[in-house]
MARDOVEX-957874 format. One line per field, with one value per residue: x, y, z of N, C-alpha, C in turn. Coordinates in Angstrom, 1 decimal. Example, Ala and Ser with C-alpha at 12.3 -4.5 7.8 and 13.67 -1.06 7.14 Angstrom:
# MARDOVEX-957874
nc1 <- [13.2_12.8]
nc2 <- [-5.7_-2.2]
nc3 <- [7.8_7.1]
cac1 <- [12.3_13.7]
cac2 <- [-4.5_-1.1]
cac3 <- [7.8_7.1]
cc1 <- [13.2_12.9]
cc2 <- [-3.3_0.0]
cc3 <- [7.8_7.9]
***
This chain:
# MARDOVEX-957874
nc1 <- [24.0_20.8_17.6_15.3_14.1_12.1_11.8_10.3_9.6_8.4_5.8_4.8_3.0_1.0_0.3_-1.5_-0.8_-2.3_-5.1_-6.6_-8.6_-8.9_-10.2_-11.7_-11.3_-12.2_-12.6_-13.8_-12.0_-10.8_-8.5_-6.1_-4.0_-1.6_0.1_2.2_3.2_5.9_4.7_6.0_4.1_3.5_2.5_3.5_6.0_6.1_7.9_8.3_9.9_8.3_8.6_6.9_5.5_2.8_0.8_0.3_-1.8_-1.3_-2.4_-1.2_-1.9_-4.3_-6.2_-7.5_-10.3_-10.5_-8.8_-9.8_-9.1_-8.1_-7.0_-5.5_-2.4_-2.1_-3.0_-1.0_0.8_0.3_-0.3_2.7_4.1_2.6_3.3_6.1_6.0_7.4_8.1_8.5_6.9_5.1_4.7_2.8_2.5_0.8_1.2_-1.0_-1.2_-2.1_-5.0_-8.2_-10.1_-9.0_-7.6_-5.3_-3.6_-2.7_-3.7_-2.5_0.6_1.5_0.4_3.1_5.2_5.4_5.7_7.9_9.4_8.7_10.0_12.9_12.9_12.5_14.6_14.1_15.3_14.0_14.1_12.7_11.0_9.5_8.2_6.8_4.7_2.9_2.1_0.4_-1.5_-2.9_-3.7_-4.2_-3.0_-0.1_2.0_3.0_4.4_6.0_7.8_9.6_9.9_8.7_6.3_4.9_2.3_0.3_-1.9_-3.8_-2.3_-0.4_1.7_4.9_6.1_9.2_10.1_11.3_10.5_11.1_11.8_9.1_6.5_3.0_-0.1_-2.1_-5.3_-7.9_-10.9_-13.9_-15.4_-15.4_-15.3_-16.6_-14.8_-15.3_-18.3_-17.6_-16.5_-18.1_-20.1_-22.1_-21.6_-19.1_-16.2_-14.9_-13.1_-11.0_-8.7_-5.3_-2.5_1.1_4.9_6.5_4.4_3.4_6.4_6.8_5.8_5.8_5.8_5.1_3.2_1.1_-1.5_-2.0_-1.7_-4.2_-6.8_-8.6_-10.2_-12.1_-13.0_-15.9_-17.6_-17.0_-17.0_-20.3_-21.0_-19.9_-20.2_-18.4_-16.2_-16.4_-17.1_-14.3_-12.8_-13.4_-12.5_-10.0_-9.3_-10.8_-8.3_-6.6_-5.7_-5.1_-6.9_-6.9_-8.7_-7.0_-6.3_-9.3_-10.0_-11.3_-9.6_-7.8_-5.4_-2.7_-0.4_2.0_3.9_6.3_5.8_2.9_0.3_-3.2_-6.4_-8.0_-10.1_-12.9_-14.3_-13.0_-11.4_-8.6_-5.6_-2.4_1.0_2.5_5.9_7.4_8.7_11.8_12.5_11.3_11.4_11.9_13.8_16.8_16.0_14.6]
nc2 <- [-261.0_-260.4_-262.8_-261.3_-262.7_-265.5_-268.0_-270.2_-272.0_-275.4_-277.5_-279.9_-282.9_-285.9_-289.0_-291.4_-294.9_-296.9_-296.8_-297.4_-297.2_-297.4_-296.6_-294.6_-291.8_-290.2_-287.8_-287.5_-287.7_-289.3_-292.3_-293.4_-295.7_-295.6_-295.1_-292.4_-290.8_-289.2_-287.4_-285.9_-283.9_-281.2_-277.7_-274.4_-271.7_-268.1_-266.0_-262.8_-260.4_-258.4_-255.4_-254.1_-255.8_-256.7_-259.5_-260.9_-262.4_-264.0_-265.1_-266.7_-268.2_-267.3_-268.4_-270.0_-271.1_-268.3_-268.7_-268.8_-265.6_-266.2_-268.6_-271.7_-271.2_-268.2_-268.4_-270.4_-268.6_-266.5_-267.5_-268.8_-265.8_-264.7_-266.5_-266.3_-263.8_-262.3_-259.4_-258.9_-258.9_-260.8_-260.9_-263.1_-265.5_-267.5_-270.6_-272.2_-275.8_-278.3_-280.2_-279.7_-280.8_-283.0_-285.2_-285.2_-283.7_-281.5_-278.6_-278.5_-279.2_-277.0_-275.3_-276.3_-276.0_-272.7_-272.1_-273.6_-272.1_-269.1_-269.5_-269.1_-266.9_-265.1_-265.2_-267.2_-269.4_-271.5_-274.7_-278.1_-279.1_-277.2_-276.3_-278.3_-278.2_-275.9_-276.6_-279.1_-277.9_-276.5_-278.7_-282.4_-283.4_-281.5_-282.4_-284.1_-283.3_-281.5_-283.4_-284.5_-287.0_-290.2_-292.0_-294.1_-293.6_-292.7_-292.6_-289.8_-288.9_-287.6_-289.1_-290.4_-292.4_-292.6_-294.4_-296.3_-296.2_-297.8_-296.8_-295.8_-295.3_-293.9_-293.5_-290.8_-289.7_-287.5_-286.5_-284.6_-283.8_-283.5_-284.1_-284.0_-284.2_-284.0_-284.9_-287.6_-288.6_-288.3_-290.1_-293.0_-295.4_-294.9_-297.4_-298.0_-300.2_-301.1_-304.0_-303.4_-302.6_-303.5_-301.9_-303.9_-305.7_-304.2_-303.7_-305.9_-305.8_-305.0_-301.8_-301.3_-303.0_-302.4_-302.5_-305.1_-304.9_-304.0_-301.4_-298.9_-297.3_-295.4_-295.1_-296.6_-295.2_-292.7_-292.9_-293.8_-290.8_-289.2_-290.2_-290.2_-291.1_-294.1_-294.0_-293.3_-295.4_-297.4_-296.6_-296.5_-299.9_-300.5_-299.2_-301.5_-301.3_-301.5_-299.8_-297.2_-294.8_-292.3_-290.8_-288.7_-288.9_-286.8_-288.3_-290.5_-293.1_-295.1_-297.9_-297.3_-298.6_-297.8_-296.1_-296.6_-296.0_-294.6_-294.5_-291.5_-289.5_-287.9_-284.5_-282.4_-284.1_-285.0_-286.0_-287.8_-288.5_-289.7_-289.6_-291.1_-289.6_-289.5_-287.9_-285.1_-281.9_-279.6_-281.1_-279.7_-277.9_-278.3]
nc3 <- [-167.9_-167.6_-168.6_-171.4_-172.8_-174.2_-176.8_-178.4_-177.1_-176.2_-175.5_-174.8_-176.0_-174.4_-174.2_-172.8_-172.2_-170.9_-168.8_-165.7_-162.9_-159.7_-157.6_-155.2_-153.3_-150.3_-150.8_-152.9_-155.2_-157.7_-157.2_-159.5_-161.7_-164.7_-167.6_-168.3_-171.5_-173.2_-175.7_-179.4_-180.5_-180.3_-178.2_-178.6_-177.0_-176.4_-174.8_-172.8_-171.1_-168.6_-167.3_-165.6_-164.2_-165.4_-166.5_-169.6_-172.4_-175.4_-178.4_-181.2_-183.3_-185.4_-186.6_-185.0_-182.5_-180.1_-176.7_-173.2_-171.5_-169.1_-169.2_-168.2_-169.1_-168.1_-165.2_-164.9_-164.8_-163.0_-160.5_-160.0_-159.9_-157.7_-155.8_-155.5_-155.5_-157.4_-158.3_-161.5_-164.6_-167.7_-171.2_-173.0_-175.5_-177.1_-179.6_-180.3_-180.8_-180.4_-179.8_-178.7_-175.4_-175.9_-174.2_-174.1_-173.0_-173.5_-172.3_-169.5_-170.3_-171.2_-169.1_-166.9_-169.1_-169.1_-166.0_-166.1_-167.9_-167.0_-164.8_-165.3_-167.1_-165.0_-163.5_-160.9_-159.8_-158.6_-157.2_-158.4_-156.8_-155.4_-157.2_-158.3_-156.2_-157.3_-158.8_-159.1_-157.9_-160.1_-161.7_-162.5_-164.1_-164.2_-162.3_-163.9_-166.4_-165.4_-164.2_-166.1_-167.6_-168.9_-167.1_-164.6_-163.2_-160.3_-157.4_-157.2_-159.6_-158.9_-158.2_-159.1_-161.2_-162.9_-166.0_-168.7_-172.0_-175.0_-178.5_-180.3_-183.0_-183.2_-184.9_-184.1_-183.5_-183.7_-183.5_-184.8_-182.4_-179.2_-175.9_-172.2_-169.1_-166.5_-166.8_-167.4_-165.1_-163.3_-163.8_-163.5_-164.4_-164.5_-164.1_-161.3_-159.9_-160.9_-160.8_-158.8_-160.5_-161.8_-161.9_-162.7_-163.8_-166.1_-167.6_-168.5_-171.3_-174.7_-175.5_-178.4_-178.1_-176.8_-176.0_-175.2_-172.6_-169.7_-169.6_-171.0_-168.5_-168.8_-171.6_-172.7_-171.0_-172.1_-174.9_-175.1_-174.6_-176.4_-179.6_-181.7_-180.8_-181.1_-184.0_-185.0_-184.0_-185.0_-187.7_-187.5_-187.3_-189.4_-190.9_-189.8_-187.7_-183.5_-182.0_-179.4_-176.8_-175.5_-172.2_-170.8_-173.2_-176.3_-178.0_-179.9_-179.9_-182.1_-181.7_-184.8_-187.7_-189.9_-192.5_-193.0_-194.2_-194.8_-195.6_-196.7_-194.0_-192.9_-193.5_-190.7_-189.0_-187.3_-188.0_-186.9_-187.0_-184.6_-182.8_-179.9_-177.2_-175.3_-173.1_-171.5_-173.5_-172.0_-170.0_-168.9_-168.0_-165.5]
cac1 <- [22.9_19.5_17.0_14.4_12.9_12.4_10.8_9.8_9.5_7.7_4.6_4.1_1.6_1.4_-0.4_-2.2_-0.7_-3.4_-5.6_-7.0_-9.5_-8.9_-10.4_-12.0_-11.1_-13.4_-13.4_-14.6_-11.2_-10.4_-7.3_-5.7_-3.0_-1.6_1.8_2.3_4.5_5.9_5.0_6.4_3.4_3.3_2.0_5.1_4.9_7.0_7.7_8.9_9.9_8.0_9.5_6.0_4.4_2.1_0.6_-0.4_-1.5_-2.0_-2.8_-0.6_-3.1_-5.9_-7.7_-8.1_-11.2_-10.3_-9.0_-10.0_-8.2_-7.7_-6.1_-4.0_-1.2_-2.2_-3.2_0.1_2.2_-0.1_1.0_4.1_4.3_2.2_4.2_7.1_6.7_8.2_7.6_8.6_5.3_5.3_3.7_2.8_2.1_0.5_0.9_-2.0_-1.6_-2.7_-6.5_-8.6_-10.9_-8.8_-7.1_-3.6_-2.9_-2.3_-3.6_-1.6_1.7_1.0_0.7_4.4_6.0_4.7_6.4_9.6_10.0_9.1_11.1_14.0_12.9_12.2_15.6_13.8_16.2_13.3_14.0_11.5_10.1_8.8_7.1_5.7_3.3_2.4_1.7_-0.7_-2.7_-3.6_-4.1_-3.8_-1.5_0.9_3.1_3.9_5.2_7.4_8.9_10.3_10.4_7.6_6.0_4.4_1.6_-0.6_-2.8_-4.7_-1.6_0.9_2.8_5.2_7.9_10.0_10.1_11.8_10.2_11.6_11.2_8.0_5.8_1.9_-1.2_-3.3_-6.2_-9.1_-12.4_-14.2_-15.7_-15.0_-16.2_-16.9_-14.1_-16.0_-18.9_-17.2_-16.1_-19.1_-20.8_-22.3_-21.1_-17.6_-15.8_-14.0_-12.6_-10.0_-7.6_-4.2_-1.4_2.7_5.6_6.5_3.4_4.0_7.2_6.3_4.7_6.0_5.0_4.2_1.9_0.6_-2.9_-1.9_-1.7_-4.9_-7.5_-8.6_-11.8_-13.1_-13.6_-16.9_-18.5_-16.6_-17.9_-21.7_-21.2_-18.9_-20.2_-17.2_-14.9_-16.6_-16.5_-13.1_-12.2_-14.1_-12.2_-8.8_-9.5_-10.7_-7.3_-5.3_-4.9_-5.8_-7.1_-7.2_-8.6_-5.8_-6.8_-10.6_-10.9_-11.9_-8.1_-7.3_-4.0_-2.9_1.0_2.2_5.3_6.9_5.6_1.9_-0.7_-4.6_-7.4_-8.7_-10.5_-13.5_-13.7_-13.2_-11.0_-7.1_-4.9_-1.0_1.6_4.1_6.7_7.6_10.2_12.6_12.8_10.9_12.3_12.8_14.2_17.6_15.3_13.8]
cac2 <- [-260.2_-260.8_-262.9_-260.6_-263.3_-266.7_-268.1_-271.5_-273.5_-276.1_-278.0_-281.7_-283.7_-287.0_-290.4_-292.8_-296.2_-297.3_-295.9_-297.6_-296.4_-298.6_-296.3_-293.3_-291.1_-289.5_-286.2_-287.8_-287.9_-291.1_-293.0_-293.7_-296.2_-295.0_-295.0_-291.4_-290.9_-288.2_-287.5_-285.2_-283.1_-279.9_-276.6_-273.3_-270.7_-267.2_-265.2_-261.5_-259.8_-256.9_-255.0_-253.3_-256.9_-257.0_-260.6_-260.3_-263.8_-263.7_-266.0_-266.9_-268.6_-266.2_-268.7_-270.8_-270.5_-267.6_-269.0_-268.0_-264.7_-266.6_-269.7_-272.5_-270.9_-267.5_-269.0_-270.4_-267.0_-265.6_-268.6_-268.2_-264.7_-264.5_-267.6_-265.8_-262.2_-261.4_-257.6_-258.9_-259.6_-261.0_-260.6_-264.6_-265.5_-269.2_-271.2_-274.0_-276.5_-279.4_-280.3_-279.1_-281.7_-284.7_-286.0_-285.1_-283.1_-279.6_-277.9_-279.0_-279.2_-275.5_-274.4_-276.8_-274.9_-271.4_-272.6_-273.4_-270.4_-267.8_-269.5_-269.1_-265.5_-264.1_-265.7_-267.0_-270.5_-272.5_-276.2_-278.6_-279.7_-275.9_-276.1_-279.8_-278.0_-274.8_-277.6_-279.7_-276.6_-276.3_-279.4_-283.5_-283.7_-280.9_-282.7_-284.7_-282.7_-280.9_-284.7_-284.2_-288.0_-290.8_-292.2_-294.6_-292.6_-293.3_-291.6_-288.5_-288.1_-286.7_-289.6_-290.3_-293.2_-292.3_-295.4_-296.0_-296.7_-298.3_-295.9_-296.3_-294.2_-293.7_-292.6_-290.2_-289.5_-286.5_-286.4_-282.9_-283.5_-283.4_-284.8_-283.5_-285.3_-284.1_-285.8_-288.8_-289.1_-288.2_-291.2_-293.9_-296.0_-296.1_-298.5_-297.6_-300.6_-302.0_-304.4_-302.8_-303.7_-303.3_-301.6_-305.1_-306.3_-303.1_-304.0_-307.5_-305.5_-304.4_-300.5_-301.1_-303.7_-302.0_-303.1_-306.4_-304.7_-303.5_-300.9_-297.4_-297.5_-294.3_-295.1_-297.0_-293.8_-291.5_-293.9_-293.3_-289.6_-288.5_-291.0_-290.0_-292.2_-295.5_-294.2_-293.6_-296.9_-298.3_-296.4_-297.2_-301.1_-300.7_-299.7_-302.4_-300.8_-301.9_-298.1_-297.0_-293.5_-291.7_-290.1_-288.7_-288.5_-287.8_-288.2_-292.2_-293.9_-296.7_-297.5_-297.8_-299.0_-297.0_-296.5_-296.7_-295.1_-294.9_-293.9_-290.3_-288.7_-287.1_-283.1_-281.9_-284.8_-284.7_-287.3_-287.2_-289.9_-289.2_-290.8_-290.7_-288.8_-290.2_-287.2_-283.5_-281.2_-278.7_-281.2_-279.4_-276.0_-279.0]
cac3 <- [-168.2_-167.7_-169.8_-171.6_-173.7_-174.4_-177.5_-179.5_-175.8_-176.4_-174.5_-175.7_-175.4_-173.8_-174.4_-172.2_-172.5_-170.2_-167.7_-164.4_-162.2_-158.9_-156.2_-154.6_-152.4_-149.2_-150.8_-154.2_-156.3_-158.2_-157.4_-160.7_-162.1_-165.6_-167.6_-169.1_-172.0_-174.0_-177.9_-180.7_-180.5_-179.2_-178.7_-178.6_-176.4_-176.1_-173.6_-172.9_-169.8_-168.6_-166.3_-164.8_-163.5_-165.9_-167.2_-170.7_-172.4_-176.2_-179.0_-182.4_-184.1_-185.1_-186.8_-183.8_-181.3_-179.0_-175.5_-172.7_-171.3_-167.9_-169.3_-167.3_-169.5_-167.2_-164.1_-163.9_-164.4_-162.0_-159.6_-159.9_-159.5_-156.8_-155.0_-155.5_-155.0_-157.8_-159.3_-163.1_-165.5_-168.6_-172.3_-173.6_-176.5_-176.9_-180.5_-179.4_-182.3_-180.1_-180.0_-176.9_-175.4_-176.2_-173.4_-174.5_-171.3_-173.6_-171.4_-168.4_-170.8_-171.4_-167.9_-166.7_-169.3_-168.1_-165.1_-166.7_-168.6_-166.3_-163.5_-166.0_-167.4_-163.9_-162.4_-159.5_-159.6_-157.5_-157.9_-159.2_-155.7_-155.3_-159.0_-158.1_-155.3_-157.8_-160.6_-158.2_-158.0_-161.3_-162.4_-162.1_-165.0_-164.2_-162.1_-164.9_-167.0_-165.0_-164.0_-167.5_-167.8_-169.0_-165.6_-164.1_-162.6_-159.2_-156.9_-158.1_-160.8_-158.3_-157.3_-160.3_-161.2_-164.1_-166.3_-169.5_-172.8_-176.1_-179.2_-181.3_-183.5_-183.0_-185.2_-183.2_-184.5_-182.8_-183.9_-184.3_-181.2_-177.7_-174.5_-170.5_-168.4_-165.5_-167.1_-166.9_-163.9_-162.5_-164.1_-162.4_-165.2_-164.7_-163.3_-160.1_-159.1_-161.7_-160.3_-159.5_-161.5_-161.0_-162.8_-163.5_-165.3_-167.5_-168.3_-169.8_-172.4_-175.4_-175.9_-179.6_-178.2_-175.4_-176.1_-174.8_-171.4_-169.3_-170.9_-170.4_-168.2_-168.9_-172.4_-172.5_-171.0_-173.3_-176.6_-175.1_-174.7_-177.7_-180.5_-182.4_-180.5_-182.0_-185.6_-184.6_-183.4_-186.7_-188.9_-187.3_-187.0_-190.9_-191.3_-189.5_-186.1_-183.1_-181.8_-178.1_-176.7_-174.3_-171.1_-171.1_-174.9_-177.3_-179.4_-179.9_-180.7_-182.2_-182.7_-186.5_-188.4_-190.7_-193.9_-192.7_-194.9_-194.0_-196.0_-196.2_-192.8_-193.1_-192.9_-189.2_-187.9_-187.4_-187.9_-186.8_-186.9_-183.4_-181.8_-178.7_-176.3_-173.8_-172.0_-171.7_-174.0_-170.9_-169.0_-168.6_-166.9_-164.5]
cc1 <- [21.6_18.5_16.3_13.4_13.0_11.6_11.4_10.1_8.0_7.2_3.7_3.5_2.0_0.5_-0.5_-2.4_-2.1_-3.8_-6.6_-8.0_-9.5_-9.2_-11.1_-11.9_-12.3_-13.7_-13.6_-13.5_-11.0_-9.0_-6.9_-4.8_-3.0_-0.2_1.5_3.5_4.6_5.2_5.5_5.4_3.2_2.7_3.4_4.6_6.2_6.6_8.7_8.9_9.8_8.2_7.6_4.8_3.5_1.7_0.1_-0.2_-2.2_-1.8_-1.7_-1.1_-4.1_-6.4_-8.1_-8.8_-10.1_-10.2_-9.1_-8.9_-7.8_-7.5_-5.3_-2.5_-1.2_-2.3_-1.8_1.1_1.5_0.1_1.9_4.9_3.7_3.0_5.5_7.4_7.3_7.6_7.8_6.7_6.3_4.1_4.3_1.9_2.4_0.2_0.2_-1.8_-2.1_-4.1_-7.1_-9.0_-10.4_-8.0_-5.3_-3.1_-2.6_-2.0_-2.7_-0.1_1.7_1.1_2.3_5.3_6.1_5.7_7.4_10.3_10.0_9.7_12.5_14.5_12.8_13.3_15.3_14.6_15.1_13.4_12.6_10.1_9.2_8.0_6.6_4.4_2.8_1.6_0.7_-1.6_-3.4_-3.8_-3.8_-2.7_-0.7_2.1_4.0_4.2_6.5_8.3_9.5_10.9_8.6_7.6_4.7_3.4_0.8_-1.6_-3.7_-4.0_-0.8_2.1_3.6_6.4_8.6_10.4_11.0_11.1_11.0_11.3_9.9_7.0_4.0_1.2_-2.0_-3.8_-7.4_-10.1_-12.7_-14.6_-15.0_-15.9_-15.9_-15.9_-15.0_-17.4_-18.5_-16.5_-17.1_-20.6_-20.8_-21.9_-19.7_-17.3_-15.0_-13.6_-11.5_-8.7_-6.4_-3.2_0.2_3.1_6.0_5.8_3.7_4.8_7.3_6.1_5.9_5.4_4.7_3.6_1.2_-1.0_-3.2_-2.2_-3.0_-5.8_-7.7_-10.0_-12.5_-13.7_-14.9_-18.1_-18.3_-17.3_-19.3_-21.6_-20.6_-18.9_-19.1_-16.1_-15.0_-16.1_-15.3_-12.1_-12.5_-12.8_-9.9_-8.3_-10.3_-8.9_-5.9_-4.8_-6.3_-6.2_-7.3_-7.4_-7.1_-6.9_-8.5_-11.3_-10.9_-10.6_-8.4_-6.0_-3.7_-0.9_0.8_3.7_5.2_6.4_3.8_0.9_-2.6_-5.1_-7.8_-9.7_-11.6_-13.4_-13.6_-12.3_-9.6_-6.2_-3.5_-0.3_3.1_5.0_7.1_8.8_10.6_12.4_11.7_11.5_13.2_13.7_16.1_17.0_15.1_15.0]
cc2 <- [-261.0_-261.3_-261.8_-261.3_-264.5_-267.4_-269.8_-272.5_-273.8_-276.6_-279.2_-282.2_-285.1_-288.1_-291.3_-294.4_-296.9_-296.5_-296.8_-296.9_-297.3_-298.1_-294.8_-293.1_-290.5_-288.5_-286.1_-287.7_-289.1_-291.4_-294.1_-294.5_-295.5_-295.0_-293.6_-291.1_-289.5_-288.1_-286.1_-283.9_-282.4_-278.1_-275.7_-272.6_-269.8_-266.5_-263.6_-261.2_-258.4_-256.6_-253.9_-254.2_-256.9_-258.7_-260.5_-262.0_-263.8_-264.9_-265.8_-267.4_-268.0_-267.4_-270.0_-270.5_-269.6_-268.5_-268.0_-267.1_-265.4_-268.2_-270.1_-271.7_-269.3_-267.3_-269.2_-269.4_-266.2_-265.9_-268.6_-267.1_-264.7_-265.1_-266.5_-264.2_-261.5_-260.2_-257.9_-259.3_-260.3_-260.9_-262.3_-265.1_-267.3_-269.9_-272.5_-274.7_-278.2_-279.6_-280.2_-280.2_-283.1_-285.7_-286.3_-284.3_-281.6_-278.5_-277.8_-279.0_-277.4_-274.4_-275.0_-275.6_-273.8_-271.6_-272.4_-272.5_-269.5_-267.9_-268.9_-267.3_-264.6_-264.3_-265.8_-268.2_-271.4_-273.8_-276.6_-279.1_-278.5_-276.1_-276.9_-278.9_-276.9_-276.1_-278.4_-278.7_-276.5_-277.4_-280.8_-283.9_-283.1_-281.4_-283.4_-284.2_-282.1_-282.2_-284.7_-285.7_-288.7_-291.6_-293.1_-293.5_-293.5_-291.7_-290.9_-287.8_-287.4_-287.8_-290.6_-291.4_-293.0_-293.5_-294.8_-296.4_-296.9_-296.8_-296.4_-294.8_-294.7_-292.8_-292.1_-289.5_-288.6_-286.3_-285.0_-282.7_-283.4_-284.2_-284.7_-284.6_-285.0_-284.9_-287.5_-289.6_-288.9_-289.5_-292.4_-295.2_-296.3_-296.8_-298.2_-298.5_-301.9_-302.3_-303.7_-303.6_-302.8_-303.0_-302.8_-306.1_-305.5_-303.8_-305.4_-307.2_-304.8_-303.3_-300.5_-302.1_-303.4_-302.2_-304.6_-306.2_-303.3_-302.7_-299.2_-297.2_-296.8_-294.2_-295.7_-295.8_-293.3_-291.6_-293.7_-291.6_-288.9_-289.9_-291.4_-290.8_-293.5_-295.1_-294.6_-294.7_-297.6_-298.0_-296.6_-299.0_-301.4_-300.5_-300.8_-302.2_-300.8_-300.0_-298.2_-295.4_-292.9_-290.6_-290.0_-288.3_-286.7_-288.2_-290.1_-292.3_-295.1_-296.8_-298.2_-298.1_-298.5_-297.1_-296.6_-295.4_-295.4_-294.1_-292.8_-290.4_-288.1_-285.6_-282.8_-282.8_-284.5_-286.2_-287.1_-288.6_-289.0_-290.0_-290.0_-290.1_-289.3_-289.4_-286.0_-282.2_-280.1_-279.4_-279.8_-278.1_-277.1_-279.2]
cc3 <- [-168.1_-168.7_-169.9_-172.6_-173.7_-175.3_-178.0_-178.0_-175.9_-175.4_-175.2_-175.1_-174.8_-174.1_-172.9_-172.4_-172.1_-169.2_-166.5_-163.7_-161.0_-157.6_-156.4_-153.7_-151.1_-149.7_-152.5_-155.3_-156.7_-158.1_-158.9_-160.9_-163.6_-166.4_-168.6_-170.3_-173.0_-175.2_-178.6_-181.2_-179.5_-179.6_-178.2_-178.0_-176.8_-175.2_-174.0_-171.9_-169.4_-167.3_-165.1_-164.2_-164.1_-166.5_-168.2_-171.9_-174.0_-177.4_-180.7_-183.5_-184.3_-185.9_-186.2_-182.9_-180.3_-177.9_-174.2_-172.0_-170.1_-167.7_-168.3_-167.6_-168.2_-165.9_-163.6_-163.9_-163.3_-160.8_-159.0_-159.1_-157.9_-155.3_-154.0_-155.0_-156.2_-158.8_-161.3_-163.6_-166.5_-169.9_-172.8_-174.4_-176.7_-178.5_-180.3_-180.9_-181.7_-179.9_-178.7_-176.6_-175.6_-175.4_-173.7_-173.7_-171.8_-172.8_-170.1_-168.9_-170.3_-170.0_-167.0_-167.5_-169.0_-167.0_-164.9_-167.5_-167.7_-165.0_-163.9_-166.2_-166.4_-163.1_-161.1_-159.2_-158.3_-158.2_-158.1_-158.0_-155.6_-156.4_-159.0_-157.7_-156.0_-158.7_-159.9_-158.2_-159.2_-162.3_-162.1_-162.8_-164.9_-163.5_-162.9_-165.7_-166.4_-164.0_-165.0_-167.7_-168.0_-167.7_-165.9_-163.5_-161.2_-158.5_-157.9_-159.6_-159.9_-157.9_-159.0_-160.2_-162.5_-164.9_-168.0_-170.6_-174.1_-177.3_-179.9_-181.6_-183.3_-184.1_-184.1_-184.1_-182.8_-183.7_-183.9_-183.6_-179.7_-176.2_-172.8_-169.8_-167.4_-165.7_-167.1_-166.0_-162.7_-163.0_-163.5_-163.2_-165.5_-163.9_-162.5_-159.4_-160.1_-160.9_-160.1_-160.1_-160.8_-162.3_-163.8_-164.3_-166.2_-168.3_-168.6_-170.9_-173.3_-175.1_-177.2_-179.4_-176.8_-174.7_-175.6_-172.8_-170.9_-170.0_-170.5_-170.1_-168.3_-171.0_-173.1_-172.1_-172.0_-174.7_-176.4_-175.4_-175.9_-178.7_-181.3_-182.4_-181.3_-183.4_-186.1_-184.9_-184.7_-187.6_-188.9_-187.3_-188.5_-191.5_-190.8_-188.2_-185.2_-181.9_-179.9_-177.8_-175.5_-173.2_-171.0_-172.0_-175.0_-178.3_-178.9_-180.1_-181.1_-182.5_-184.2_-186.6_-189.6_-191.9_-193.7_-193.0_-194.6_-195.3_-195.8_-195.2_-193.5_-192.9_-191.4_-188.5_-188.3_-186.8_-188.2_-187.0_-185.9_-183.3_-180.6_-177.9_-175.2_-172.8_-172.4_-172.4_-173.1_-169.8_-168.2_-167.6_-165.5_-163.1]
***
């Protein structure tokens, strides 16, 4: 029998061991190095299958800002569908509990799963190479998620090595603000030409000491434009960690050891303690 539903699939976030910037492209994209990795934080989605092609994309959290009606999470069922031909819709319903603006790939989680569900709920059985080139369309981080493995990253974020990481837990910490990645990549202030590095320098490195290896070049802008990051970084390095932002901000991380207590946050900021995932929880859909 046919699915008609699919609910509590999840859409985790990811961390930015490090981040590179070691090139530009002719048609103005940045060639990136990067190791991507899973974490424990995620946003849920459900699905339903409507039999009259309809897309219908709705929210779980009312007392979270309104997103918009023509969300990545909608974009990619409309993708999909469209790819595909197929006459099913769906009604989707998005529990966001990860933080916008922070360089945790949410968004991009959010439209992978989309993906992986309604490939599932629509029984269209397209392997994962098919879902790579839909997922490159809507974003630089979607291919990685639907690799359903932590990765070595390159290029523009499409070219992916599946690496293994140790276990370890992480404070992430998001400020109430936010900050313009296109703003920062459009700054004449970053650095576009960080040495490259190899899987094998990586793997020298502890992952709970990851801060031993390379940095994340877009933070320096980010810390001018979203003040917040510094306080941040203060208030994590008041407590004993050594803090880094992930992707293009504004969230930080730092890893911790068990048992790791911090001083109250001010109001407006959010502060998690993850760990990390070997695998993608959909890998088995992948």
């Amino acid at each position: 029998m046919a699915l008609t539903q699919l609910l509590d699939v999840p859409a985790p976030a990811k961390l930015n061991l490090f981040l590179h910037v070691v090139g530009r492209r002719a048609d103005g994209y940045h060639l990136l190095q990067s190791v991507f990795m899973l974490i424990d934080w995620a946003d849920t989605l459900h699905f339903e299958r409507r039999s009259d092609g309809l897309l219908r994309r709705h929210d779980a959290n009312g007392d979270a800002p309104p997103l918009p009606a023509h969300d990545l999470v909608w974009r990619a069922a409309h993708l999909l569908q469209s790819a595909s031909a197929c006459p099913l819709g769906a009604d989707i319903t998005l529990d966001k509990r990860l933080p916008m603006e922070a360089g945790l790939g949410g968004g991009s989680s959010d439209a992978a799963s989309t993906l992986l569900a309604l490939n599932r709920l629509w029984g269209l059985h397209w392997p994962r190479e098919r879902l790579l080139s839909l997922g490159a369309q809507l974003g630089a981080d979607v291919p990685f998620f639907l690799g359903g493995h932590n990765a070595w990253v390159e290029g523009i974020g499409e070219q992916l090595t599946p690496i293994a990481l140790p276990p370890a837990r992480f404070l992430v910490l998001k400020p109430p603000t936010g900050v313009s990645t296109p703003a920062i990549f459009q700054s004449p202030d970053l650095k576009r030409d960080e040495n490259m590095a190899t899987i094998a320098d990586f793997a020298a490195v502890d992952v709970t000491d990851t801060f031993g290896f390379g940095c994340n070049v877009l933070q320096p802008v980010a810390s001018r434009l979203c003040p917040d990051i510094e306080v941040g970084l203060k208030w994590m390095a008041k407590n004993g960690l050594n803090g880094r932002m992930t992707g293009s901000g504004s969230a930080l991380f730092a890893p911790v050891v068990s048992g790791f207590e911090a001083e109250p946050l001010p109001n407006g900021w959010i502060a998690k303690i993850c760990s990390n995932l070997s695998k993608h929880p959909l890998l088995e859909w992948i």
